[in-house]
OpenMM code with the backbone's topology and positions (N, CA, C; nanometers):
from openmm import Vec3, app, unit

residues = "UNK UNK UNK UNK UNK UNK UNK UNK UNK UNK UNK UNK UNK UNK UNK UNK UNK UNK UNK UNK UNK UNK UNK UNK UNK UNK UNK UNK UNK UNK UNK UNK UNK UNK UNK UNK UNK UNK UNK UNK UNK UNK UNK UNK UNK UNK UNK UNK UNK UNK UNK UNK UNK UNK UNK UNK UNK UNK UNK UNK UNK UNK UNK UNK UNK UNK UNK UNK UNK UNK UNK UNK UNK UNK UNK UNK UNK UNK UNK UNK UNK UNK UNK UNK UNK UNK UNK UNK UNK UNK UNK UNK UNK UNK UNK UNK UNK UNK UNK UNK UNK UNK UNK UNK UNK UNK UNK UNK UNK UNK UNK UNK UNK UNK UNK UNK UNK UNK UNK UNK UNK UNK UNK UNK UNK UNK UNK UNK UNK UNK UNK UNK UNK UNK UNK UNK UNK UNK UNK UNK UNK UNK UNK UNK UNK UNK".split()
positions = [
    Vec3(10.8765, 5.4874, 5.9215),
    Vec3(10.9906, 5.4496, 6.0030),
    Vec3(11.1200, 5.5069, 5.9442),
    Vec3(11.1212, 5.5333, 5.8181),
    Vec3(11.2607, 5.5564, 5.7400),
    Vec3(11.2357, 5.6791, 5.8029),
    Vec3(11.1646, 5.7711, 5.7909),
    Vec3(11.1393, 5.9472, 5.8170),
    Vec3(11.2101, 5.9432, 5.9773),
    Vec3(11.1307, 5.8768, 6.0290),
    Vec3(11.2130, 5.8801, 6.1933),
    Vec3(11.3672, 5.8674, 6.2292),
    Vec3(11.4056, 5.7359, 6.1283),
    Vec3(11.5315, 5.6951, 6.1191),
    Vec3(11.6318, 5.8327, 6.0586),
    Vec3(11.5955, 5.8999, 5.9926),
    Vec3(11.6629, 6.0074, 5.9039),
    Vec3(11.6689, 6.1085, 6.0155),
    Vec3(11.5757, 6.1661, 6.0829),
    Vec3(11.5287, 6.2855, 6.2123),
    Vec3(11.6468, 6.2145, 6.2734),
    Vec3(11.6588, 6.1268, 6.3427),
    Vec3(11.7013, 6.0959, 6.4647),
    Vec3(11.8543, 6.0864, 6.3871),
    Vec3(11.9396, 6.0594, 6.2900),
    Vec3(12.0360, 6.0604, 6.2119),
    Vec3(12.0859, 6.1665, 6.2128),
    Vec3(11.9992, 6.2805, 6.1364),
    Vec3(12.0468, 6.4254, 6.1199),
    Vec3(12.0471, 6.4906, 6.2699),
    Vec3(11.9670, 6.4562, 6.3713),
    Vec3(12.0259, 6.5097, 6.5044),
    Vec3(12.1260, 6.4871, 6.5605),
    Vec3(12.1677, 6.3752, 6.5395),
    Vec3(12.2965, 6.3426, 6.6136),
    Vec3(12.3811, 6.3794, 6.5208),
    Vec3(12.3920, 6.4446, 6.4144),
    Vec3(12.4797, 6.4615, 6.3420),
    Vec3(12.4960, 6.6235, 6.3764),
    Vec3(12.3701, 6.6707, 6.4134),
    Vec3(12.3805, 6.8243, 6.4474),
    Vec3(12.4584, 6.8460, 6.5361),
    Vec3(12.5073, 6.7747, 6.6428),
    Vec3(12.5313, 6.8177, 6.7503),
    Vec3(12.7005, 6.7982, 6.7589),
    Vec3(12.7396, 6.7487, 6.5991),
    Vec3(12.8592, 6.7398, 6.5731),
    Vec3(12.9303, 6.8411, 6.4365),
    Vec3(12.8163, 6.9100, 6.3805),
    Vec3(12.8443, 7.0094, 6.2891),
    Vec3(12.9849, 7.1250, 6.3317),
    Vec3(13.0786, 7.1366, 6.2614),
    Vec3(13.1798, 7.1932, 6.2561),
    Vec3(13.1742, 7.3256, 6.1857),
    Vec3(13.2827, 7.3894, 6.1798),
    Vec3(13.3053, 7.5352, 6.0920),
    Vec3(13.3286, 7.4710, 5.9387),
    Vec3(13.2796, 7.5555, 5.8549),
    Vec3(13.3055, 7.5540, 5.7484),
    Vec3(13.4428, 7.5579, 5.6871),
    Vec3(13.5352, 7.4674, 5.6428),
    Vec3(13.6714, 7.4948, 5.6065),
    Vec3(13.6602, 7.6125, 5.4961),
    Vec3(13.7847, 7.6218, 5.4444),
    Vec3(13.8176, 7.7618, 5.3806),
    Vec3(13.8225, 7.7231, 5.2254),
    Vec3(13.8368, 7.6585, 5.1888),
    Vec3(13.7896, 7.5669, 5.0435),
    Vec3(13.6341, 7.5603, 5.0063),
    Vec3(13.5763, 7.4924, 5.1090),
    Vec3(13.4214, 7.5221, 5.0782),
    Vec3(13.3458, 7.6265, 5.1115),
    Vec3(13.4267, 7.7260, 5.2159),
    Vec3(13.3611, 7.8283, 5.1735),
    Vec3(13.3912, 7.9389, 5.0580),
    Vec3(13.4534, 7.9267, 4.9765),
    Vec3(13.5422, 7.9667, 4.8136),
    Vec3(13.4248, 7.8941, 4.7636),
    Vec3(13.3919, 7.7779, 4.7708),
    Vec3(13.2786, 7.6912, 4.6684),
    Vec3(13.2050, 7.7390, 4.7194),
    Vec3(13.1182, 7.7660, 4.8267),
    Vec3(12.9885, 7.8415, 4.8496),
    Vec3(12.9680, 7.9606, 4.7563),
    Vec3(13.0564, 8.0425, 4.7679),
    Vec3(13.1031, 8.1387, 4.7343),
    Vec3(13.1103, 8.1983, 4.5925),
    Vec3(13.1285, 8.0880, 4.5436),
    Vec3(13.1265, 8.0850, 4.3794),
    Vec3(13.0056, 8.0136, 4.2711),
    Vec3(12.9440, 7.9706, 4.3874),
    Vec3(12.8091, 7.8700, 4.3518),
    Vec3(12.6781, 8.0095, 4.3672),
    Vec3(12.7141, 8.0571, 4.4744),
    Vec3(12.6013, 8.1269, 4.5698),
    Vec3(12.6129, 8.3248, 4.4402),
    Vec3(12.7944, 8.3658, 4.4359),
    Vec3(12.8014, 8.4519, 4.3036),
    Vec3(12.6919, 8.5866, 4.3342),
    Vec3(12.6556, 8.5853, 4.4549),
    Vec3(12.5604, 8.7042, 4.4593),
    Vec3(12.5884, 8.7388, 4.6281),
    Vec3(12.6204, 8.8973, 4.6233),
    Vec3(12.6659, 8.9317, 4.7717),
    Vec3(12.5290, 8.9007, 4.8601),
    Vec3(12.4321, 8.9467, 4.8095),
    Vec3(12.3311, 8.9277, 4.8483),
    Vec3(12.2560, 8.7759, 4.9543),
    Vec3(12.2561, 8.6733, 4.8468),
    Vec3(12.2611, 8.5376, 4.8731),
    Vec3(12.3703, 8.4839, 4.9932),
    Vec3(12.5022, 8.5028, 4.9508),
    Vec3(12.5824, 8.4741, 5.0450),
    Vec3(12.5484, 8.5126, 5.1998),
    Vec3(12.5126, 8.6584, 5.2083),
    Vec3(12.4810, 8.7050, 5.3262),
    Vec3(12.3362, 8.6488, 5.3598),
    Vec3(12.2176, 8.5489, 5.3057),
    Vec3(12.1564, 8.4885, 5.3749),
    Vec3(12.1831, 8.3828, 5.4250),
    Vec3(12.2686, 8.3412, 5.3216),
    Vec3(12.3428, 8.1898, 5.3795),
    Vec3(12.4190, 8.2053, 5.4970),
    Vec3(12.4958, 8.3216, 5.5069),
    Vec3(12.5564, 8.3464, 5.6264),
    Vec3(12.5383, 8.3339, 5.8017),
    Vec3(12.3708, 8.3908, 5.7661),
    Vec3(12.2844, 8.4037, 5.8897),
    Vec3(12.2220, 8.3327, 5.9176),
    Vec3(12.2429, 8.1774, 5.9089),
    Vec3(12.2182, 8.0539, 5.9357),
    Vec3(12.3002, 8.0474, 6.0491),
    Vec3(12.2223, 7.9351, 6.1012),
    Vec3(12.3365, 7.8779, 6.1964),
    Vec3(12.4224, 7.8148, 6.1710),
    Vec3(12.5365, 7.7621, 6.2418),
    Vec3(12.6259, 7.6910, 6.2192),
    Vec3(12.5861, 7.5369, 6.1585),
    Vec3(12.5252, 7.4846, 6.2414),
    Vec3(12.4669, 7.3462, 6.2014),
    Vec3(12.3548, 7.3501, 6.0306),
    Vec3(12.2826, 7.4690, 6.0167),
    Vec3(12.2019, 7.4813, 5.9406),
    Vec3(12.3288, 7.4869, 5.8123),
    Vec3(12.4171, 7.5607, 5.8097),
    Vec3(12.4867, 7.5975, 5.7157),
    Vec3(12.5658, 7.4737, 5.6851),
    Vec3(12.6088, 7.3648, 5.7649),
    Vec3(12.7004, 7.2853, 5.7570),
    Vec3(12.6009, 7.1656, 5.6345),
    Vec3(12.4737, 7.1690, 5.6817),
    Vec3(12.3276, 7.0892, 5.6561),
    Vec3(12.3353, 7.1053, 5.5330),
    Vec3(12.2948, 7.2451, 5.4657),
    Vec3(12.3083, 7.2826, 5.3319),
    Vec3(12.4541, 7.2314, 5.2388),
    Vec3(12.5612, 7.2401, 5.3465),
    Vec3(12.6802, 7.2243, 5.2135),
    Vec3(12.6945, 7.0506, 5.2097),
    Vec3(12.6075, 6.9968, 5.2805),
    Vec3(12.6012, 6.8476, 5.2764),
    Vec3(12.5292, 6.8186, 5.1839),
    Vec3(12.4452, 6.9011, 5.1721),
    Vec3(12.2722, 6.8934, 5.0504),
    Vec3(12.3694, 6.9197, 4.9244),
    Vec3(12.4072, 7.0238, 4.9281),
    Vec3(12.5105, 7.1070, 4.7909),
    Vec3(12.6166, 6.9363, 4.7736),
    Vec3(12.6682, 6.8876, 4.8472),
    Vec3(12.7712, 6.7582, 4.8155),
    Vec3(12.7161, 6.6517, 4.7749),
    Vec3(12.5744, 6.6414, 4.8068),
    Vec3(12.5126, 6.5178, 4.7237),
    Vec3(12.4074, 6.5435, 4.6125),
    Vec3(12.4257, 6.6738, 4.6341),
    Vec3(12.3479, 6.7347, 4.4918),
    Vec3(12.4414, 6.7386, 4.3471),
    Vec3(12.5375, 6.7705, 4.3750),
    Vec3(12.6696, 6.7830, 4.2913),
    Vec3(12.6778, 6.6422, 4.1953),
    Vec3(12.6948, 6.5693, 4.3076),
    Vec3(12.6301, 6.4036, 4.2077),
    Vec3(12.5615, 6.3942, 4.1414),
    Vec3(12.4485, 6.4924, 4.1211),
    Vec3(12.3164, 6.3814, 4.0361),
    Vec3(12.3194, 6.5522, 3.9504),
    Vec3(12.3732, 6.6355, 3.9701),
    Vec3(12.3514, 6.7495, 3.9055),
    Vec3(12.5096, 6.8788, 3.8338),
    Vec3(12.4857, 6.9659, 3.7797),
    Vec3(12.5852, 7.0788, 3.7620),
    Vec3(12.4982, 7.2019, 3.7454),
    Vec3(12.3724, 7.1836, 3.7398),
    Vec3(12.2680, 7.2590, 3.7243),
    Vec3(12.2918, 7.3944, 3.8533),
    Vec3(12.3500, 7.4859, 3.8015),
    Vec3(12.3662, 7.6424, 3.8747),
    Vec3(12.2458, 7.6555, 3.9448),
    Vec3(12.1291, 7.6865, 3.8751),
    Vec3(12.0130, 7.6894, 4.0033),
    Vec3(12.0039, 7.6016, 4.1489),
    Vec3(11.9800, 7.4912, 4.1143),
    Vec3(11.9607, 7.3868, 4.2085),
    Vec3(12.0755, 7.3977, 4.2926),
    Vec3(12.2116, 7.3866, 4.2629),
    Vec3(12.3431, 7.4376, 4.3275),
    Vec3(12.3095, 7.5446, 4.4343),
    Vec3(12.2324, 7.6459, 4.3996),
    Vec3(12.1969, 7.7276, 4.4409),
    Vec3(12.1200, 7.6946, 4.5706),
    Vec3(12.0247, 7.6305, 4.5655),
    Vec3(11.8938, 7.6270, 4.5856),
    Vec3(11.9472, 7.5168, 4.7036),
    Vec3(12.0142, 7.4467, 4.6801),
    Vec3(12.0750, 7.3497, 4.7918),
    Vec3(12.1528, 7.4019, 4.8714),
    Vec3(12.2643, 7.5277, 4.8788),
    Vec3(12.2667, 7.6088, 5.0017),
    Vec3(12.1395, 7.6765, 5.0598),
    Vec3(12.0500, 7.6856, 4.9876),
    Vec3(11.9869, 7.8131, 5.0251),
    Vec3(11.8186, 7.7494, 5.0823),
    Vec3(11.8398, 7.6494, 5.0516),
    Vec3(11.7077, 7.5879, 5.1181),
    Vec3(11.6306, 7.5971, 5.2400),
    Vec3(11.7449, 7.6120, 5.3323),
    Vec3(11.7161, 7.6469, 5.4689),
    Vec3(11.7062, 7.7818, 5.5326),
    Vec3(11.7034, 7.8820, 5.4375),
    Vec3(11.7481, 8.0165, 5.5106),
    Vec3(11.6306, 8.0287, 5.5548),
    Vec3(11.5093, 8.0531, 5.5955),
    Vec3(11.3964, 8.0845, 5.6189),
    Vec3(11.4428, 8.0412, 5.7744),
    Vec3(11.5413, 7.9503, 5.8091),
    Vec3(11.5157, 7.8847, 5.9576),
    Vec3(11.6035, 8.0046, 6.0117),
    Vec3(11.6790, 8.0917, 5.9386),
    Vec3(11.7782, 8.1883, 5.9548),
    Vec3(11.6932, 8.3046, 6.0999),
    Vec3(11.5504, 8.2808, 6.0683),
    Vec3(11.5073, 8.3744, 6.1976),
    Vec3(11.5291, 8.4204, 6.3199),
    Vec3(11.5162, 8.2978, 6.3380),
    Vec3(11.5095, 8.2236, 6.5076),
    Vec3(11.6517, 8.1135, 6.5197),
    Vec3(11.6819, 8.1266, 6.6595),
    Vec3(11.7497, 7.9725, 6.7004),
    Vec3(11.6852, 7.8656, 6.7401),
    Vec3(11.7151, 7.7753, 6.6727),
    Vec3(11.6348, 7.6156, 6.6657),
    Vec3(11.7566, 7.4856, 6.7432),
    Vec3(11.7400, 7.4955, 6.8429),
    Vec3(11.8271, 7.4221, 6.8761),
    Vec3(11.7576, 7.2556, 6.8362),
    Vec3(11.8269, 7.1267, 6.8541),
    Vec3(11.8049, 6.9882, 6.7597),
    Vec3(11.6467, 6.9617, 6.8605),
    Vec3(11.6802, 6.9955, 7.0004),
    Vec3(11.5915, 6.8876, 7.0946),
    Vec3(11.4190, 6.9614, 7.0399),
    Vec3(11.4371, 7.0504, 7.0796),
    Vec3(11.3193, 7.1628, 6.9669),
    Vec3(11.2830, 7.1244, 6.8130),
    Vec3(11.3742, 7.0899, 6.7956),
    Vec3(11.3103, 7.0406, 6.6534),
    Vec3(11.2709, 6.9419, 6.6446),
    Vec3(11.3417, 6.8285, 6.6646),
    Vec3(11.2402, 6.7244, 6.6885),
    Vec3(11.0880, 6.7255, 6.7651),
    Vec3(11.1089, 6.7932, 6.9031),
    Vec3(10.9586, 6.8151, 6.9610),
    Vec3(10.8984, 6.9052, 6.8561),
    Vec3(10.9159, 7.0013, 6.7633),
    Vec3(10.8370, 7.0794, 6.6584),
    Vec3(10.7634, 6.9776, 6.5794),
    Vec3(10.8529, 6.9168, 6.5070),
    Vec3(10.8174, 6.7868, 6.3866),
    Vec3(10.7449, 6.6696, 6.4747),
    Vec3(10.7158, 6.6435, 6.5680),
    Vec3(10.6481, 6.5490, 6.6494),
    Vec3(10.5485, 6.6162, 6.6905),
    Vec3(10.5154, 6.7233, 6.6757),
    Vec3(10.3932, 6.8437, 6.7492),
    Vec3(10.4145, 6.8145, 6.8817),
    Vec3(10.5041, 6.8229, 6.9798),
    Vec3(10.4967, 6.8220, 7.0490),
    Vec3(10.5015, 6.9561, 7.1442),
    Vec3(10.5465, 7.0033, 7.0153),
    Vec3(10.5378, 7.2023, 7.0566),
    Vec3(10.5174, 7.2594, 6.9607),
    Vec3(10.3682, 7.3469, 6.9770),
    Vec3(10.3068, 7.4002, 6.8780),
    Vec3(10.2545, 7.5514, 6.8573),
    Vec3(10.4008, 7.6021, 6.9255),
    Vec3(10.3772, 7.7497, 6.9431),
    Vec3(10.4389, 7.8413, 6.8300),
    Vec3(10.4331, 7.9231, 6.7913),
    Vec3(10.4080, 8.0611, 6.6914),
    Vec3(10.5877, 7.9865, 6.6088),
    Vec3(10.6928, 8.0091, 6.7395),
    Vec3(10.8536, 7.9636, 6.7133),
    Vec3(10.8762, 7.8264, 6.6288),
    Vec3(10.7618, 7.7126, 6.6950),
    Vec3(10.7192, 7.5819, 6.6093),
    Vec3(10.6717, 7.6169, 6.4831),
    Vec3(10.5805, 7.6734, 6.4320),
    Vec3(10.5421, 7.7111, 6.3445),
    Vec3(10.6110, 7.7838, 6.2316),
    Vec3(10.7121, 7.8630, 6.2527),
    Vec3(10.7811, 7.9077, 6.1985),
    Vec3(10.9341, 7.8359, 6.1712),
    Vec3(10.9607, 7.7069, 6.2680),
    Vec3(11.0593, 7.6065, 6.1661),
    Vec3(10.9766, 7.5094, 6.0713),
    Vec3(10.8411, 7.4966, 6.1143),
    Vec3(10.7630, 7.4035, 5.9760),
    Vec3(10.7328, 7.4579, 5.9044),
    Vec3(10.7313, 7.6235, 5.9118),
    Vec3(10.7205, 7.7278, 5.7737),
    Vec3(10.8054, 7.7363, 5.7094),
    Vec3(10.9541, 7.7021, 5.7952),
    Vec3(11.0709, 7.7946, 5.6710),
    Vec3(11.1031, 7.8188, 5.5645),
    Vec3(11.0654, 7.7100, 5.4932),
    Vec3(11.1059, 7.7244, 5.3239),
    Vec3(11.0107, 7.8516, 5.3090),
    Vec3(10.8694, 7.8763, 5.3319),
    Vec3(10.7750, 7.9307, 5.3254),
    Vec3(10.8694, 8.1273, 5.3633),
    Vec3(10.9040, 8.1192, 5.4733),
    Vec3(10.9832, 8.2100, 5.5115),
    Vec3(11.0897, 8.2612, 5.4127),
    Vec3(11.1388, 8.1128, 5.3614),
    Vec3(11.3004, 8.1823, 5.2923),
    Vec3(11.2544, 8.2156, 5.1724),
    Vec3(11.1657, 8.2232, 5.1273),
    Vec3(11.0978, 8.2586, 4.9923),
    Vec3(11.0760, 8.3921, 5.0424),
    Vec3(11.0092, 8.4380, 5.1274),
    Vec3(10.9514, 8.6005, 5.1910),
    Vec3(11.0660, 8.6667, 5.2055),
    Vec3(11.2247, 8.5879, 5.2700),
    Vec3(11.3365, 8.6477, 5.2828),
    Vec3(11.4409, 8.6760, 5.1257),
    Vec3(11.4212, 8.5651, 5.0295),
    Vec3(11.4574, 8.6097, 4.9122),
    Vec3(11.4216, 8.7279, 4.8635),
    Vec3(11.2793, 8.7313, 4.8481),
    Vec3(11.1707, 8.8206, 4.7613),
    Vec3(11.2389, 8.9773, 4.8612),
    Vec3(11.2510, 8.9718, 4.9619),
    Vec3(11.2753, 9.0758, 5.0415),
    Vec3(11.4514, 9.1517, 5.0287),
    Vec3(11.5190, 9.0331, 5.0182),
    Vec3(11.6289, 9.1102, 5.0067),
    Vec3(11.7704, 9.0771, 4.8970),
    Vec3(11.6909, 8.9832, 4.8413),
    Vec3(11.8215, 8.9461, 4.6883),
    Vec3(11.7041, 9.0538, 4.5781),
    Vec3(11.8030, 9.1228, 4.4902),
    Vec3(11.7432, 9.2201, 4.3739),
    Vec3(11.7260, 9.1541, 4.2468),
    Vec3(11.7762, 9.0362, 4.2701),
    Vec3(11.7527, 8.9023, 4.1116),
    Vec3(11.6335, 8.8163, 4.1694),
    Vec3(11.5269, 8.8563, 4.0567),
    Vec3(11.3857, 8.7827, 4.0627),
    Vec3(11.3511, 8.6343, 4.0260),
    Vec3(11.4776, 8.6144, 3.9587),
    Vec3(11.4921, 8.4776, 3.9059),
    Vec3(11.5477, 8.4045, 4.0004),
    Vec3(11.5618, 8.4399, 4.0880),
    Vec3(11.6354, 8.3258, 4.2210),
    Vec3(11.5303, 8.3178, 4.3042),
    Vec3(11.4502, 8.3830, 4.3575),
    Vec3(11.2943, 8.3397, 4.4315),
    Vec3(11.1969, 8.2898, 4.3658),
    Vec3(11.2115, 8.3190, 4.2096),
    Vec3(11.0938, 8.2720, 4.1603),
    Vec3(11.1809, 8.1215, 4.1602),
    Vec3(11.3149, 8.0435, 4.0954),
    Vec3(11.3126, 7.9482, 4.1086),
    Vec3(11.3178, 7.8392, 4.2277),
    Vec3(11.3109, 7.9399, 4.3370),
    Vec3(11.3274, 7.9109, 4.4896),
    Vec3(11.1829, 7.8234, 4.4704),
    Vec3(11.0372, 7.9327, 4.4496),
    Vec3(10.9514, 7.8946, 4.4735),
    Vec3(10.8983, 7.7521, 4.3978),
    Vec3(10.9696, 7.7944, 4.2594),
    Vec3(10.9201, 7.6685, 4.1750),
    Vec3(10.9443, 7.5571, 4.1867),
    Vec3(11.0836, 7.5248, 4.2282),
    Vec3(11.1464, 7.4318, 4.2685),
    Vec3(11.1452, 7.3403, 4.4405),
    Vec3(11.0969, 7.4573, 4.4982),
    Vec3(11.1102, 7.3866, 4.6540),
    Vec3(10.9369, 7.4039, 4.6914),
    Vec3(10.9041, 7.5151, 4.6423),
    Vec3(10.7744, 7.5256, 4.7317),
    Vec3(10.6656, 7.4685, 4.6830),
    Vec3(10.6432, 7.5036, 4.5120),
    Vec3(10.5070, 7.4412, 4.4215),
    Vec3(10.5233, 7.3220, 4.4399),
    Vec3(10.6502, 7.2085, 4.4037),
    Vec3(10.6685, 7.1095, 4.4021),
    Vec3(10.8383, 7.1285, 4.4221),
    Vec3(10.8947, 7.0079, 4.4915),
    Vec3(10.9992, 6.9725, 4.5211),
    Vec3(11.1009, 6.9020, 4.4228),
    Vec3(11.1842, 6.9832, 4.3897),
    Vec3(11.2501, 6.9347, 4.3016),
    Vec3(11.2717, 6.7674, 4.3287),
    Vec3(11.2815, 6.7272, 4.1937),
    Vec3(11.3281, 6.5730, 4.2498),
    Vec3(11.4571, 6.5272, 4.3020),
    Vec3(11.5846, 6.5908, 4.1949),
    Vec3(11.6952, 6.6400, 4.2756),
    Vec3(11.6912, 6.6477, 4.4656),
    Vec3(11.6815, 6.7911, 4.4632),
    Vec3(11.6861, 6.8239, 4.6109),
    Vec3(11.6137, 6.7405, 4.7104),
    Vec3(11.4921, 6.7051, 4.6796),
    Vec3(11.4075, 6.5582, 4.6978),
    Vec3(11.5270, 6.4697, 4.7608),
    Vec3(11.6307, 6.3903, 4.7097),
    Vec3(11.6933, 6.2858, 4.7316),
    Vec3(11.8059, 6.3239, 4.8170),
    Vec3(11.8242, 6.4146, 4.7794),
    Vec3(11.9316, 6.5187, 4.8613),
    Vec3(11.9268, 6.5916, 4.9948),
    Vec3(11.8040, 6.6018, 5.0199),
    Vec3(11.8051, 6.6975, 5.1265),
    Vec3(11.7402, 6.6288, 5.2845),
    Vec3(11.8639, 6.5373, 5.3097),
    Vec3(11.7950, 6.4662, 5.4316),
    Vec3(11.9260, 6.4861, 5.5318),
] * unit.nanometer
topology = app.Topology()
chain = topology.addChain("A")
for resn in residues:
    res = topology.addResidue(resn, chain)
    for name in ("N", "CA", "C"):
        topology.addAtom(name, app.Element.getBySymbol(name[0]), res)
């Protein structure tokens, strides 16, 4: 019931996601430190990107740890593919649509690991991508990323 309560939270919150002010994007900016990175973060959507610097604001609390900093903008880029609008996602995460496009927002982390490895030239940022989000979930980002 909490999992539902959180879905149905973060949707209505999507549909109120704003532009990034000009302060946090300087902190993206200086967290993220790689042209590379920045420009995946970029190609998020609006709502996806707003998602992450919410993850990055309650990560900041329990952490100062540069990776994870990292790793909390960048969590979502894999959804960077495709457009996922909210009503779709919820029917994705409910299986209520279970086509190739579904499949590929319940892949994404899976994705943003293929999109690291593919186009940042620092090996140490996918490998801690993978270690941290994909083998097991950081505990951090864990508490953070709802």
């Amino acid at each position: 019931m909490k999992e539902l309560f959180l879905k149905v939270r973060r949707a209505v919150r999507f549909l109120f996601y704003k532009n990034i002010s000009i302060s946090d994007q300087i902190k993206i900016s200086k967290i993220l430190n790689n042209t590379q990175l920045e420009q995946l973060f970029w190609k998020m959507s609006k709502a996806d990107r707003h998602h992450s610097l919410e993850v990055l604001q309650r990560t900041i609390k329990h952490t100062d740890n540069d990776s994870l900093l990292k790793l909390s903008l960048l969590h979502d880029i894999g959804k960077s593919i495709s457009e996922y609008n909210w009503l779709f996602r919820i029917m994705a995460e409910l299986k209520f649509v279970t086509n190739r496009k579904a499949f590929n927002y319940l892949n994404h982390e899976d994705i943003g690991y293929d999109l690291l490895k593919e186009n940042v030239n620092d090996p140490d940022v996918s490998k801690y991508y993978f270690d941290n989000l994909l083998t097991e979930k950081n505990e951090v980002l864990d508490k953070t990323d709802f």
